[in-house]
N, C-alpha and C positions, 0 to 999 in steps of 0.2 A: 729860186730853189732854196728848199732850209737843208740846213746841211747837220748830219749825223755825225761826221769825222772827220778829221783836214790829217792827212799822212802828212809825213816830215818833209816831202819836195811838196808841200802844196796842196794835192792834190786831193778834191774836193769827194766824200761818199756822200748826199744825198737820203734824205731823212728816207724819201719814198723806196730809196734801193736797199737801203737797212733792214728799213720794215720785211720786205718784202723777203729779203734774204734770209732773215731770223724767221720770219712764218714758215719758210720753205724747212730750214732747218730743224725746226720744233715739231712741224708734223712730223716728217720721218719719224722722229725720237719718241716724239705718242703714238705713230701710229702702230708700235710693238705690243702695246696693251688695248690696241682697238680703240683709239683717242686720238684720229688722226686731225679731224674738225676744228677740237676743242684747240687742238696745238697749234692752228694756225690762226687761229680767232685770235689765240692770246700774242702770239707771235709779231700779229701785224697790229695789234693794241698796244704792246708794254709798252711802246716809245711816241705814242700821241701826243704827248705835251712838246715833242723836242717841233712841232708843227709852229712854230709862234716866233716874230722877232726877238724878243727878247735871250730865245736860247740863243736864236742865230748868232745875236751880236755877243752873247757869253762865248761859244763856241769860237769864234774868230780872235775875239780879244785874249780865250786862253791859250789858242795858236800863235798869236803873236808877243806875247808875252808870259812863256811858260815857267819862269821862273818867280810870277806870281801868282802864287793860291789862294789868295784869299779869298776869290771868287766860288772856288768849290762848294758845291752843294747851294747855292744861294738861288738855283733855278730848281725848280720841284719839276721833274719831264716826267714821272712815275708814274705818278697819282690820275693824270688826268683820263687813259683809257680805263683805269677802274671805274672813276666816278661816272662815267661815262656810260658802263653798261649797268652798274646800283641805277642810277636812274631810269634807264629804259627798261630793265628789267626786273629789276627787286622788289618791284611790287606785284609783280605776278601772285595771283591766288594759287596758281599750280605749283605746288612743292619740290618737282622736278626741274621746273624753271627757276623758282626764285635759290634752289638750292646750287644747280649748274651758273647761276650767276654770281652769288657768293664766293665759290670756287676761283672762280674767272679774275673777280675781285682783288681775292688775296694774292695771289698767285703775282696780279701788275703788280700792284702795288708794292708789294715785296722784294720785289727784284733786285732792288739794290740794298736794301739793309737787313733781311734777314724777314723771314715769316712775324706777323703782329699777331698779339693777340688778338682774339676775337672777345673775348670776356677775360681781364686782368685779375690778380688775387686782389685789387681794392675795387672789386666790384663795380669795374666802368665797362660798361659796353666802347669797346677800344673799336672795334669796325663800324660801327654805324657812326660813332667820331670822326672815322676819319673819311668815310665818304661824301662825311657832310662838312667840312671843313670849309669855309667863305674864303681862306683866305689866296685860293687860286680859280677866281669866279671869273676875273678879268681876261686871264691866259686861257681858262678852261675852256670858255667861249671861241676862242680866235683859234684853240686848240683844234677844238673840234670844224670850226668852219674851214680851216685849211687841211685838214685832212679828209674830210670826203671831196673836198675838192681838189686836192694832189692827188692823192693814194687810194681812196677806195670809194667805194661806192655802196648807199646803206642798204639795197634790200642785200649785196653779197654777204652783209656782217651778221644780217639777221638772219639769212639761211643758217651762216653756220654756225650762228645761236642755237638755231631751231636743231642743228645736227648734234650741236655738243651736247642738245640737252638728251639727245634719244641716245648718245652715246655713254655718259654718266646715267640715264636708265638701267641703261645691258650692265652696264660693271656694277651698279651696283647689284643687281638682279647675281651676277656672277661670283659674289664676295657673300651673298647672303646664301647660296648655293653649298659655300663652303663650310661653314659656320652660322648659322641663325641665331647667334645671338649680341643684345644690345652692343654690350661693352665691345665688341670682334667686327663687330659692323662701322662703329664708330672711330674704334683706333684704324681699323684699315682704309675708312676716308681721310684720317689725318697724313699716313702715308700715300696715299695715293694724289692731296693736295703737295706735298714735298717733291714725291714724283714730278709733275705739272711745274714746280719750282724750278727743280733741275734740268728739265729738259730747256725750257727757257733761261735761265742761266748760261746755262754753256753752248745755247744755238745764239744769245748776244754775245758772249765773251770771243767765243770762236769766229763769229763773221768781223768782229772787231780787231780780232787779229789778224786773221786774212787776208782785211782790206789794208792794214797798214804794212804787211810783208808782202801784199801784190798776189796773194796765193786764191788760188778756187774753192768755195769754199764745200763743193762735194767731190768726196772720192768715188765715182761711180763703177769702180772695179772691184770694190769693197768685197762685197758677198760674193763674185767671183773669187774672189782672191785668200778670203777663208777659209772656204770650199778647199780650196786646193791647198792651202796651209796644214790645215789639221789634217788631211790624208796624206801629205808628204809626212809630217812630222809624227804621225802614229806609225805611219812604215818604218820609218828611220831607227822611232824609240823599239818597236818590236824586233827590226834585227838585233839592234844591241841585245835587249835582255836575252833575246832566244840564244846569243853567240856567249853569252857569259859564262865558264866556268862551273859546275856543278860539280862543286871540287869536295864539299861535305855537309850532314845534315840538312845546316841551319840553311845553307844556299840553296837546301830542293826545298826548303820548306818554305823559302822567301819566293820561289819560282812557280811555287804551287799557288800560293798567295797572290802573285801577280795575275798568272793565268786566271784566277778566278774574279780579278778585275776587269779582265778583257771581256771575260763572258761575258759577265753584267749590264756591261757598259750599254747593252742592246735593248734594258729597260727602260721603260718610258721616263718624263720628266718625272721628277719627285724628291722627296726627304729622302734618304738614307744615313745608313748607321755603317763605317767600316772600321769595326771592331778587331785589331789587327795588336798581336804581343811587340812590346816593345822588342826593340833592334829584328821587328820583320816587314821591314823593308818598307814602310809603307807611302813614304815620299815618292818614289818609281813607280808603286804598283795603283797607288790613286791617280800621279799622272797617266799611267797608260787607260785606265779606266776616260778618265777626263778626255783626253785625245780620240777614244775611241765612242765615246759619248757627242761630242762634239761634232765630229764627222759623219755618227750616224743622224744627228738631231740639227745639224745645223747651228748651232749653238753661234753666238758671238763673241765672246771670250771668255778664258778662266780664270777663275782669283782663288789663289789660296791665303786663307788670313789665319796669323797666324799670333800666338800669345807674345815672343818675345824678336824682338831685334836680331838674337844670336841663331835661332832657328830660321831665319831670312835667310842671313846671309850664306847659311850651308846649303839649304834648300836652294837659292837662287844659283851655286855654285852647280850642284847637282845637277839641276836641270839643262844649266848651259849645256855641260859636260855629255851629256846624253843626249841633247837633241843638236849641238852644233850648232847653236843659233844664240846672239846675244843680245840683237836689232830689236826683239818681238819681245823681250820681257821688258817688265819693272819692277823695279825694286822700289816701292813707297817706304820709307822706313817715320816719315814725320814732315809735318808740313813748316819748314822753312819759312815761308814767306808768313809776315804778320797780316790780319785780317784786320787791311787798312782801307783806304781811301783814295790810296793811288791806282789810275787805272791803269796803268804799265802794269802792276804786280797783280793785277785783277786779272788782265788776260792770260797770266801765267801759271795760276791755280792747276793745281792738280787734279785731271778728270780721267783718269780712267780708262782711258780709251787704247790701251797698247792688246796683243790677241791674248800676254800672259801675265797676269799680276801676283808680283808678294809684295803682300803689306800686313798692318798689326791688326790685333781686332781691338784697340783704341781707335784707329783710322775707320775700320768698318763702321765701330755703333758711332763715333760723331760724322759720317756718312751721314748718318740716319737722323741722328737724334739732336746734333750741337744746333745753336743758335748761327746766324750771320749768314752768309752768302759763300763760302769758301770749300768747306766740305761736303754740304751736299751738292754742290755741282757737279758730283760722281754719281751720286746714284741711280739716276736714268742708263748707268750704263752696267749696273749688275741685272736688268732688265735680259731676258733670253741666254742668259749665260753660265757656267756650272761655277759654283761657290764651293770649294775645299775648307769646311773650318778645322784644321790643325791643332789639334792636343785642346777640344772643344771643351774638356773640364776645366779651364783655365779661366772662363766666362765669370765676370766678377755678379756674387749673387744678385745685388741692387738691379740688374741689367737684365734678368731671365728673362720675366713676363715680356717688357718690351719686345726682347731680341728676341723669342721664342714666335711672338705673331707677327713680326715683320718679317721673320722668314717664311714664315708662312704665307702672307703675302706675295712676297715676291716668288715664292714657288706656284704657287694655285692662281695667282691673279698676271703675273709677267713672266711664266712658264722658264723660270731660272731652277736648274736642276741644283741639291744642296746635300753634300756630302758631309756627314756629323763624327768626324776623324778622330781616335785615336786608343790607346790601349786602355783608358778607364772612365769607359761610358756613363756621363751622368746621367740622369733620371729624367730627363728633360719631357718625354712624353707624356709624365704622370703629376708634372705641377700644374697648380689651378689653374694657369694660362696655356694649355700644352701645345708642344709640338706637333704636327699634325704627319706624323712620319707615316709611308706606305705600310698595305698590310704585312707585304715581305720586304722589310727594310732593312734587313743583313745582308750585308754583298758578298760577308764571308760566312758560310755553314761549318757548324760546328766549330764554335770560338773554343768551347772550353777544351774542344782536344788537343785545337793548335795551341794556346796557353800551356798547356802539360808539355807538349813535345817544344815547346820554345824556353823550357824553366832554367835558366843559367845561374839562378844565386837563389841564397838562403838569407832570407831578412833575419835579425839576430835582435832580439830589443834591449838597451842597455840602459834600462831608465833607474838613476837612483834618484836617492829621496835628496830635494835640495837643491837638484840638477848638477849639474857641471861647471866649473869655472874657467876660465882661458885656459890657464894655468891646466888644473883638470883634463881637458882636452886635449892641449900640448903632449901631455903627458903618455896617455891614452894612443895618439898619434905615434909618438915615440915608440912605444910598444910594438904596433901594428908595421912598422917597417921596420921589426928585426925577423917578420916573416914574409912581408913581401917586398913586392921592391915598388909598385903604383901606389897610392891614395890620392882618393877626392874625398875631400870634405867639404860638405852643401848647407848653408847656414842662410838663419831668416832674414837677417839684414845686413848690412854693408857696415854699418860700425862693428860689426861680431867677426866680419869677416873680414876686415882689414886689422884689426889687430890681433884675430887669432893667425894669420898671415906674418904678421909683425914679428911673434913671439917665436911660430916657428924660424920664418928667417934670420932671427936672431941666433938662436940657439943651434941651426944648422949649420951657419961659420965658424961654432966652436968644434964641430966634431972631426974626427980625424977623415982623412980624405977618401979612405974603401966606404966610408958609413955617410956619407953627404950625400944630400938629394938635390935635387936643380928644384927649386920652390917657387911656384905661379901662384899667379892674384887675377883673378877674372873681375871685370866692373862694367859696369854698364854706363862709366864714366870714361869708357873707350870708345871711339868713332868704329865702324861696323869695320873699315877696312886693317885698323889697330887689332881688334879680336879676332879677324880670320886669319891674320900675320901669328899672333899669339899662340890659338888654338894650333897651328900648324908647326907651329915651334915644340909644342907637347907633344903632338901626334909623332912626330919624328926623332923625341928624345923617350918615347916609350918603349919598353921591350928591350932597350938599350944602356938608361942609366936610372936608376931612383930616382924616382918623381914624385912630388907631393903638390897638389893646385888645392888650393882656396878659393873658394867661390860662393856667391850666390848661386839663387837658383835661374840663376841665367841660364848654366851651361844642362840644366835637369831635362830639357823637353828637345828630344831631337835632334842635339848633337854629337853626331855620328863622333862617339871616341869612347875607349877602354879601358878601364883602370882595373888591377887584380880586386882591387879592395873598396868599399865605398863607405865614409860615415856620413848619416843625415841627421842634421837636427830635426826633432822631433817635429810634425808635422801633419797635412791631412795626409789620408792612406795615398790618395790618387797622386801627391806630389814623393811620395815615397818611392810609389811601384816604376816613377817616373827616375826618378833619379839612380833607381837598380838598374833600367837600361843602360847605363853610364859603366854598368861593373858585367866582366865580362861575357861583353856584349857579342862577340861573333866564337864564344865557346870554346875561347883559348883555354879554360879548363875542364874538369869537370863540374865544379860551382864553386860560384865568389862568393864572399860576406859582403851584406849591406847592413850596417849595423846602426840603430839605431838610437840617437843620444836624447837627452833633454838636457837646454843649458838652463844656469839660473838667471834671476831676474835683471841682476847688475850686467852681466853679459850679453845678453837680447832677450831687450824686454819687449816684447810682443801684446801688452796686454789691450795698445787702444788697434791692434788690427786684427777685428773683430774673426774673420773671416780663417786667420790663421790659428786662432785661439778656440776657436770651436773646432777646426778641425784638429786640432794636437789630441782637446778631449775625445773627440768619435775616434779617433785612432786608439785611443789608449782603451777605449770602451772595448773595441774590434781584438785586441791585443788580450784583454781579458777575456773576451768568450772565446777566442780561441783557443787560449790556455784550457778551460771547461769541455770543448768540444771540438778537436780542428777537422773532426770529418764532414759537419757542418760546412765549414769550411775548405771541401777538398784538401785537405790536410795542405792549402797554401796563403799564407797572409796577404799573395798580392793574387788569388785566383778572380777570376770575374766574380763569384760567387761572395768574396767578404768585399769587391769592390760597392756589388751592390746595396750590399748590407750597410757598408759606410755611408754611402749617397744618400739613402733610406734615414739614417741618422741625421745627416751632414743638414739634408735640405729640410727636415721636418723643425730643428730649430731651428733653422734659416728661414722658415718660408714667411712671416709677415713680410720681410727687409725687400722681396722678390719683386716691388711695385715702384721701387725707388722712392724709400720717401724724401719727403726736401726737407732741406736745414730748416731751422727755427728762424723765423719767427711761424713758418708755415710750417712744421712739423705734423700736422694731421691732415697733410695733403701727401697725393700722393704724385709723382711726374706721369706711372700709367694712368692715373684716371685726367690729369690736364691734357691729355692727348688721344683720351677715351670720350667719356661721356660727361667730364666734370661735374659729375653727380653736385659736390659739396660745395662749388663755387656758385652753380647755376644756383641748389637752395638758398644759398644766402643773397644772389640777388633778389630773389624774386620777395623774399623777408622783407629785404630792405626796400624796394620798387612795388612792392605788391602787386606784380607782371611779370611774364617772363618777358625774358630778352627776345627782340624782333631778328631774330636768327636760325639759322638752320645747322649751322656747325659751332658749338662752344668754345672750343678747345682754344688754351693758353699756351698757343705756340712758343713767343716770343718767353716767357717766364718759362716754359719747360725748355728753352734754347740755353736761355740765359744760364741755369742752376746744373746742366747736365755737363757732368763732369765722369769719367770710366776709374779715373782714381780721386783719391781725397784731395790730391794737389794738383793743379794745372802744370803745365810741363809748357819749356818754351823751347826750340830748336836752332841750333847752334852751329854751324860752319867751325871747325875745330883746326887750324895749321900742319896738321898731321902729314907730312909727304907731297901729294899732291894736292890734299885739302889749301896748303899756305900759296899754291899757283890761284887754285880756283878764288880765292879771294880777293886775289890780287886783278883777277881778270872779271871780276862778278863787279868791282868797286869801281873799274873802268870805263870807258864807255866805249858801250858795246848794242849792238842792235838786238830787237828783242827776241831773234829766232836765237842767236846764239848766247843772250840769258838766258833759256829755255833749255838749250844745253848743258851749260854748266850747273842748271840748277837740277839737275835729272843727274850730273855727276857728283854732285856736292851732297847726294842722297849717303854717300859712301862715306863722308866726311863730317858727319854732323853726329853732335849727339843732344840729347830732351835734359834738361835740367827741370829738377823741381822747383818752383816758387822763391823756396827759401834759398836753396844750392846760387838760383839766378842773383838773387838780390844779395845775396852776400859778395858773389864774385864781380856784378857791379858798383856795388859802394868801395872796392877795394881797383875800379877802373878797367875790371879785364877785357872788356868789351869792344866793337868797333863797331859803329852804325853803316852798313853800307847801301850805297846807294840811294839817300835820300832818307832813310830808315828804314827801308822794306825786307832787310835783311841784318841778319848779328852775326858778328863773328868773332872768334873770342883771339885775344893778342897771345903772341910767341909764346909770353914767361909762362903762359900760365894751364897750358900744355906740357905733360910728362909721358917720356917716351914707355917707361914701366907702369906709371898708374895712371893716364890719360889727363883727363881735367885737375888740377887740383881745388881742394875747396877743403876749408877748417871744419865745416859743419858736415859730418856726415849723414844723409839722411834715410829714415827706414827704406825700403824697396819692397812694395808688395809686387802688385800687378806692375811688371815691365813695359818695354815700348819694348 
């Protein structure tokens, strides 16, 4: 027998029972997109080379000696059912065979280290390299002779050859239905190979855990058990809202809003737009839609993704709270585990698979787009499911085109229904790669009236020439609470905001004690459970004592709290009308100020974040034609009507950026066309080769893996000492089995927070750090944790796009 896995008592899984159990597992997971064939073809291939002595006695010797690695990777088990169907099949003259083998190809081969390219930017045909590689001729032989003679049998392999290939026919036949054209065709096989990725990915990693915790690896009560979830849990959430209080305006108008959620919900799959005024309610009233979308469609789970960390954790709070259920969410807030080598921390990857998810839309687009084997092993499982994107103006521009036809994809090709959320609907239908939203894609009729009856404040613009200085601001602040007794102040970056923080705090312990305000600092240098301890600390000293918080724009999208007064640094309109929900938000008056600053350059200087620097200009453009005309503008700076007008601005200089270009030395590439049609790689081979490439799919997977990044800086995920963060370390660093590291790594979501690059390396070369378990985790030591500003670190760094 060759053996696939030796459990900790011994106990041997069997290459042929692996295989077998991954095939099983893979079809289910294709068969959602009509790929059921394909997924077991690949299923009972990706592990063909583990057929051969040589792994056996690897496999044994690492069982008995696991405290030596050095044998790691030194057996290639990958490779050899690729090579195996390139040669039987890749020479087919039929386009649909040699292309469904291609497919097949990549998809083994990749399993364990991330998608190859197919054509590299130095112009190598990197797939035909590697199926032709001599240097596993010996194994590949002995590979293939002991597996049809263990495990299968060759006309079953070519039947469902012959099925994948009539199956990858239909889809694509169904993709070209969608969109006809090149570029749309091309990017949605490069998804559709990642698809094919992830389902096998996580039907290996999962029957690998199974077999070592003793567990079955199907739940066959599943789709029962949905069924009955989401009809409990939509009855449960509609008594609530129907029982709530319709105590004034804002509350019928947030009721009426819901109601028109529920209706909805009876539409078929598709795009949608719910365009909803801020503080009206729209976190309950998209869940209830979702819940009731779900139950009537069948749906398999729902994810709401959302821009920042701090809107998780309140949404994830909300939701408990209303449906009584804690068991069935997750909270994804950043992936912990390093994308290593260890296979303990490999079975423990994050997929997806709970009935209700929050997580960021960092975590979504490297879903989709990162390099390596770690995050898209989720993405087979937004396949049949309804996607909430939350405060969707947040989408960093580089990322539109992709992300605008990958949902589309997954709406029109894996019937995942996609809800486009929030008060300042960008333009998304009308850029060159568009969204492909339904003919009636408003959930809500008549936005601009709810808008008018939802208007609680008056934007104010206080732009001098020169901008503002701390000092300046301080100042300014000062003023403004000898009339009221709340302020939020919302600033570009975290160095602006911790020392206009500083200066207030300073100068508030010199004033007499009726005039002293209790002064908050919000960071995103806090562990999610540190911020909601926080926010809840404000929430409860409002209305009560003078309060002044400092902040980024953490707290601007979605966090349910009230301030009489709001000042914004100057910014795009959509982050403005965003942070007005902040100021009184459930119409404790008749209307708040949100007033408008610009600081100077010594104080936040913004000038290399491009994205915020264009939109301060369209804002200030919007700010002047209003001045000219505001009936144009419904006589309001943040109506739908100047929102549009902004986007119109925002995205018309933005739009080259929309395709992701990549750093220099490649800067005249794009990451949409390495995972389209590689127009400009393909010419230059063919220049140089005076042939085209012996292929059917181009695309530089591996190099658009490699360079896709959602911010300018990589972020590394941190286990932080905080309360019970310093238990979980203590017990994550211990030995402990791997169902209950799976635990604590699901609790330690609450305890972690993403450092930038720079943030990590400075607090490492200064030792703050603890490797746990082998390296597969970081956690940072006692000192260097603060119970009022979280992480410390000397360097502080801008903060565009949050986690």
């Amino acid at each position: 027998m060759f053996i696939a896995h030796i459990r900790e008592d011994g106990t041997e899984q069997s290459v042929r029972e692996h295989l077998e159990n991954v095939s099983l597992l893979c079809a289910e997971a294709c068969k959602k997109i009509s790929l059921e064939n394909m997924g077991r073809l690949i299923g009972l291939l990706h592990d063909m080379g583990k057929e051969t002595e040589e792994f056996k006695s690897y496999i044994i010797y690492s069982f008995l000696h696991p405290e030596d690695k050095s044998q790691r990777g030194t057996v290639d088990h990958s490779t050899a059912g690729a090579k195996f169907i390139y040669k039987t099949y890749y020479c087919s003259k039929n386009p649909y065979e040699k292309l469904t083998a291609q497919i097949i190809c990549l998809v083994i081969c990749s399993h364990h280290g991330g998608l190859i390219d197919c054509i590299d930017l130095e112009l190598r045909d990197k797939f035909t390299l590697r199926m032709n590689t001599d240097d596993l001729q010996k194994n590949y032989d002995e590979a293939i002779n002991n597996f049809f003679e263990d495990c299968c049998e060759m006309n079953e392999i070519h039947r469902l050859f012959l099925e994948s290939v009539r199956e990858i026919k239909n889809i694509l036949s169904r993709i070209r239905l969608v969109y006809d054209k090149k570029h749309f065709v091309k990017f949605a096989m490069a998804i559709l190979v990642k698809f094919l990725l992830s389902c096998l990915i996580d039907a290996d990693r999962y029957d690998t855990y199974s077999f070592m915790e003793s567990k079955d690896i199907l739940d066959r009560e599943n789709d029962i058990f949905k069924n009955c979830l989401w009809t409990g849990l939509s009855e449960h959430l509609n008594k609530k809202l129907d029982d709530l209080p319709k105590i004034s305006k804002i509350y019928l108008l947030r009721n009426e809003i819901s109601q028109s959620c529920k209706s909805f919900a009876k539409n078929k799959t598709g795009i949608y737009k719910l365009l909803v005024p801020t503080g009206g309610g729209k976190t309950l009233s998209s869940l209830r839609y979702a819940l009731e979308h779900a139950r009537e469609f069948k749906k398999d789970r729902i994810a709401y993704i959302i821009p920042f960390t701090t809107i998780i954790d309140q949404n994830s709070k909300e939701i408990k709270d209303f449906l009584d259920r804690e068991d069935i969410i997750l909270e994804h807030h950043s992936n912990l585990i390093m994308d290593n080598d260890s296979e303990d921390y490999k079975l423990l990857t994050e997929r997806w698979d709970s009935p209700i998810i929050l997580s960021t839309m960092v975590q979504f687009l490297n879903t989709l787009f990162i390099g390596g084997t770690q995050s898209v092993r989720r993405l087979h499982n937004l396949v049949n499911s309804i996607i909430i994107f939350d405060e969707i103006q947040a989408i960093p521009i580089k990322c539109i085109n992709m992300f605008n036809y990958a949902i589309n994809f997954l709406s029109k090709i894996c019937n995942t229904t996609v809800i486009l959320c929030t008060a300042t609907q960008p333009l998304l239908s009308k850029t060159e790669m568009p969204v492909f939203i339904e003919e009636n894609a408003n959930i809500i009729s008549n936005a601009d009236e709810k808008f008018r009856y939802f208007k609680r404040t008056k934007v104010i613009p206080k732009i001098q020439a020169g901008g503002y200085s701390i000092q300046d601001l301080k100042e300014l602040i000062s003023g403004l609470m000898d009339q009221v007794n709340s302020t939020l102040i919302i600033l570009n970056t975290k160095k602006a905001a911790k020392e206009l923080f500083k200066a207030i705090d300073k100068e508030n312990l010199l004033l007499p004690e009726d005039k002293k305000a209790i002064v908050f600092h919000l960071s995103t240098n806090m562990c999610p459970t540190h911020r909601i301890e926080l926010l809840n600390k404000i929430r409860e000293v409002l209305g009560k004592q003078k309060v002044i918080c400092v902040s980024t724009q953490l707290i601007e999208a979605g966090v349910n709290i009230s301030f009489e007064c709001v000042v914004r640094s100057l910014a795009g309109l959509d982050s403005i009308a965003q942070a007005a929900g902040r100021c009184n938000r459930h119409a404790e008056s008749s209307c708040g100020n949100v007033y408008v600053i610009n600081m100077d350059a010594n104080s936040e200087n913004v000038s290399r974040l491009l994205e915020i620097k264009t939109g301060q200009d369209k804002t200030l453009r919007i700010f002047e034609e209003y001045n000219q005309n505001p009936e144009a503008f419904d006589c309001d700076l943040l109506s739908p009507k100047a929102i549009d007008k902004y986007f119109e601005y925002y995205f018309n200089d933005l739009k080259l950026l929309m395709n992701y270009t990549l750093p220099k030395p490649y800067a005249d590439k794009t990451m949409f066309d390495l995972l389209s049609e590689n127009k400009q790689v393909v010419q230059d081979y063919i220049d140089r080769n005076q042939e085209k490439p012996d292929l059917m799919l181009y695309n530089s997977f591996k190099t658009a893996g490699d360079y896709f990044s959602v911010i300018d800086q990589n972020t590394v995920g941190v286990i932080v000492p905080y309360q019970k963060g310093e238990e979980l370390i203590i017990n994550i660093n211990g030995k402990c089995s791997i169902k209950n590291l799976k635990k604590y790594l699901k609790e330690a979501q609450q305890y972690s927070v993403n450092l930038y690059d720079q943030e990590y390396r400075n607090l490492n070369d200064l030792g703050a750090f603890m490797q746990l378990n082998n390296g597969g985790l970081i956690a940072l030591k006692k000192e260097f944790y603060d119970e009022s500003t979280g992480i410390t670190t000397d360097n502080q760094q801008h903060e565009f796009l949050n986690y």
